[in-house]
N, C-alpha and C positions, 0 to 999 in steps of 0.2 A: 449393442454397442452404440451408443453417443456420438454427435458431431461436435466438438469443441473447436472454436476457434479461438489462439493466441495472437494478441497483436503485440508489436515491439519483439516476436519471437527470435530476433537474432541477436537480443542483448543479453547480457551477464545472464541475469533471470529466467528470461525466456528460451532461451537455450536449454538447458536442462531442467526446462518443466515441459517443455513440449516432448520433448525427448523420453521425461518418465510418466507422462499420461499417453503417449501411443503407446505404451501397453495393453492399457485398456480401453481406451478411446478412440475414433477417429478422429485423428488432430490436422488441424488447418491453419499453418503458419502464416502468419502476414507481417511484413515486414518491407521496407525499401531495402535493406541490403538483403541479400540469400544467407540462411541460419545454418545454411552448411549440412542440413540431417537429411537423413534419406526417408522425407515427410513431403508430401503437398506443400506447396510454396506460392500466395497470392503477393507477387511483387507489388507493393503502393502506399498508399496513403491512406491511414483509414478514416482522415478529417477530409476526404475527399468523394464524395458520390460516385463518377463516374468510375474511380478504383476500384469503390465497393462491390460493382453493378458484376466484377469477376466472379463475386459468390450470389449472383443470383439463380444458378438452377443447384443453388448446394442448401442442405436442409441441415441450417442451425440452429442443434438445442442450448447450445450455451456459449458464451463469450467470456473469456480469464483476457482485461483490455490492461495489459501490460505498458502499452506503448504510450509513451508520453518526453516530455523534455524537462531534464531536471534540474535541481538545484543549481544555480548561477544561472541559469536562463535569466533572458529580458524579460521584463513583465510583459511586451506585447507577443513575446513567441509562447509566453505563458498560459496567456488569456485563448490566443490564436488558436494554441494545440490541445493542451490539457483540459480547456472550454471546450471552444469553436468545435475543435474536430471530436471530441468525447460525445457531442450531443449529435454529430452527425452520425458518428456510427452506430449510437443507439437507435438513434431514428431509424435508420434502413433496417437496424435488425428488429426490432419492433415491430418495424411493417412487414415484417415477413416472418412472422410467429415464433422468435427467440424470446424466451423467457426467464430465465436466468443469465446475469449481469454481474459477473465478478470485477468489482474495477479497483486498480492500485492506486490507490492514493498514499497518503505518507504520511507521518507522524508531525512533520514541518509545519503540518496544515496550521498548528496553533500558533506559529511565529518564531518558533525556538533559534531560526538562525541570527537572528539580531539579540546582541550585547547587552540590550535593553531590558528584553522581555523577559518578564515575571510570569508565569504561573499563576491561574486563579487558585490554584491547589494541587499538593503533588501526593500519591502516583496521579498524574494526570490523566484524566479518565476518558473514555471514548469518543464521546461527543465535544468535549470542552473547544470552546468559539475558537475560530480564528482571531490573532492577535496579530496577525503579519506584518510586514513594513518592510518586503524586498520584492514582492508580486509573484514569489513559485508556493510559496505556502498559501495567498489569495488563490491562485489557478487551482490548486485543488480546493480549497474550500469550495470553489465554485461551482469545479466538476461535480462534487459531494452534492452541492444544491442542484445542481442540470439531473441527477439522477431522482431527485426528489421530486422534482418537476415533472416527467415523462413518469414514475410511478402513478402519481395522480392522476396524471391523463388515463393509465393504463394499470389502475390498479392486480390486474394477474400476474405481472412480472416480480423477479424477487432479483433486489440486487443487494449484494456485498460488498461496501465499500471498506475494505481491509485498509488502515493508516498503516502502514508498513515501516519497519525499523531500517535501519540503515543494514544494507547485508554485504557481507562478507563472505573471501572465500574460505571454504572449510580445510585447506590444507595450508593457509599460512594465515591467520587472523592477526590481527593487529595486538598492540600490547593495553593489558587494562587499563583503564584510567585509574590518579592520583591524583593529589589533590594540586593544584597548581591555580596558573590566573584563571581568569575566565575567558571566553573566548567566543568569537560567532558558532554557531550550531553546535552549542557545548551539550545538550542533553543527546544529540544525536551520537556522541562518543560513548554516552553511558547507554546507549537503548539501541545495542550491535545487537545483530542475530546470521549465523549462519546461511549461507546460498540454501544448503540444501533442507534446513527448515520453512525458509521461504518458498521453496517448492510443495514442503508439505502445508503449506496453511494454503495456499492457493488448489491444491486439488481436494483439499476435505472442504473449501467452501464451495468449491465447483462441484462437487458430487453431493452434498447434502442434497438431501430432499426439501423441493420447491415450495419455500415456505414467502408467499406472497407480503411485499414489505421492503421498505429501505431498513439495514440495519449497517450502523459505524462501529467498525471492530477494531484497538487498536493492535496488532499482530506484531508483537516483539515479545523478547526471552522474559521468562518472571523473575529472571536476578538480572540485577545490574551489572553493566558491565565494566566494573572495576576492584581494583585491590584494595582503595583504602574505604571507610567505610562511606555511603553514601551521604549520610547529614553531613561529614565534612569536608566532602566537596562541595556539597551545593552552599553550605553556606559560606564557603569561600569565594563563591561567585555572587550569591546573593544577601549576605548578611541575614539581619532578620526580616526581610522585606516578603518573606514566602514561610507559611506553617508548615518544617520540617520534622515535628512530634514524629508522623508516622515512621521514620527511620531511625529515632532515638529509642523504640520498641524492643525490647528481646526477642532476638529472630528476625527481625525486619532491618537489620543492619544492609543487608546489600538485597534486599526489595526491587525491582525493576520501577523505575520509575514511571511510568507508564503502566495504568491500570491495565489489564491483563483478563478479569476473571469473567468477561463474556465471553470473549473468542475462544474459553477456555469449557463453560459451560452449553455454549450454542455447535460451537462442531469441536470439541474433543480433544483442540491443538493447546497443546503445553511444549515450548521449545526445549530442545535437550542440551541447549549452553548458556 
């Protein structure tokens, strides 16, 4: 049995991933509020040392770092937390022989919440740049780099940095998108995925086998998530300012916008909504 530790484990997420990996794990919840499970509980910070110094006689093989401050954050609680405190608590665990790094990042990372931004290319693929211009999609690009950084230094560590879909809960999900105006964080309505797939894309990449390496996966459903067809919402939002072909395709009408087929190829997750 494994020692996993989750941080942010008393949010939406982390709650019942902690929950369905102590099955088979040693799980070690961290968190400032109590996640309410009848699991090990590190009350604190984990952009904080002295908090961390809790799990110094604990022997961590792997981290799923959940915890972060999201979307509508200030850019400096952005920088602060989803930086600042990402590269701290890699550090400690680093220096005390964790080697697997599952960290949540988000699909935002490319700038999608702002009215403005275009897509270099859609499905938008894993890697594709930051385009931010509100500072919580900068914070994760950054975290993204802070893991690429501490790789280098320590090439044996393997992290997953999962761009994660907007999630939802599986007993009352929202209604599909149509086509309508456009709107701030409009591809985030179309690139929904389930609580409880979300728990499954974070423990197959935390159980994979330690494959040394940064890798960006984006981790949302491979249909979009709407009723009418994808090309004519987006070009209701963007005209012709974005190459739409791919969902003018037979079969490819409701496509996930967001590329899909590494996280689909490297650990096996394919969403079931």
């Amino acid at each position: 049995m494994s020692s996993v530790l989750i941080t942010g484990a008393s949010g939406f997420i982390g709650q019942a991933l902690a929950a369905s990996m102590a099955q088979a794990h040693d799980v070690l919840c961290m968190s400032r509020k109590d996640p309410g499970l009848d699991l090990e509980w590190i009350g604190g910070d984990f952009g904080s040392f002295e908090d961390l110094r809790q799990l110094d006689d604990r022997d961590v093989n792997a981290v799923i770092h959940l915890g972060a401050v999201t979307g509508g954050c200030t850019e400096h609680d952005g920088i602060m937390v989803n930086v600042e405190g990402s590269r701290c608590l890699m550090r400690y665990l680093i220096d005390r022989g964790c080697q697997k790094f599952v960290m949540a990042s988000s699909i935002a990372v490319v700038g999608m919440q702002s009215m403005q931004f275009r897509p270099l290319q859609v499905p938008v693929p894993d890697e594709h740049p930051c385009l931010d211009r509100d500072g919580y999609g900068l914070s994760k690009a950054l975290m993204e780099e802070i893991t690429r950084y501490h790789q280098r230094q320590n090439p044996q560590i393997d992290v997953c940095n999962l761009r994660l879909a907007a999630i939802v809960p599986d007993e009352n999900p929202p209604p599909k998108q149509t086509v309508g105006p456009p709107r701030p964080w409009g591809l985030g309505g179309l690139a929904m995925m389930t609580r409880s797939n979300a728990v499954r894309a974070f423990t197959l990449a935390a159980e994979a086998p330690l494959k040394p390496g940064v890798r960006v996966m984006n981790a949302t459903s491979p249909r979009a998530w709407a009723e009418d067809p994808v090309a004519d919402i987006l070009r209701n939002w963007w005209g012709d300012d974005v190459d739409l072909s791919h969902f003018s395709q037979a079969g490819h009408e409701y496509d996930a916008v967001y590329e899909v087929s590494r996280i689909r190829t490297e650990l096996g997750f394919v969403a079931d909504c």
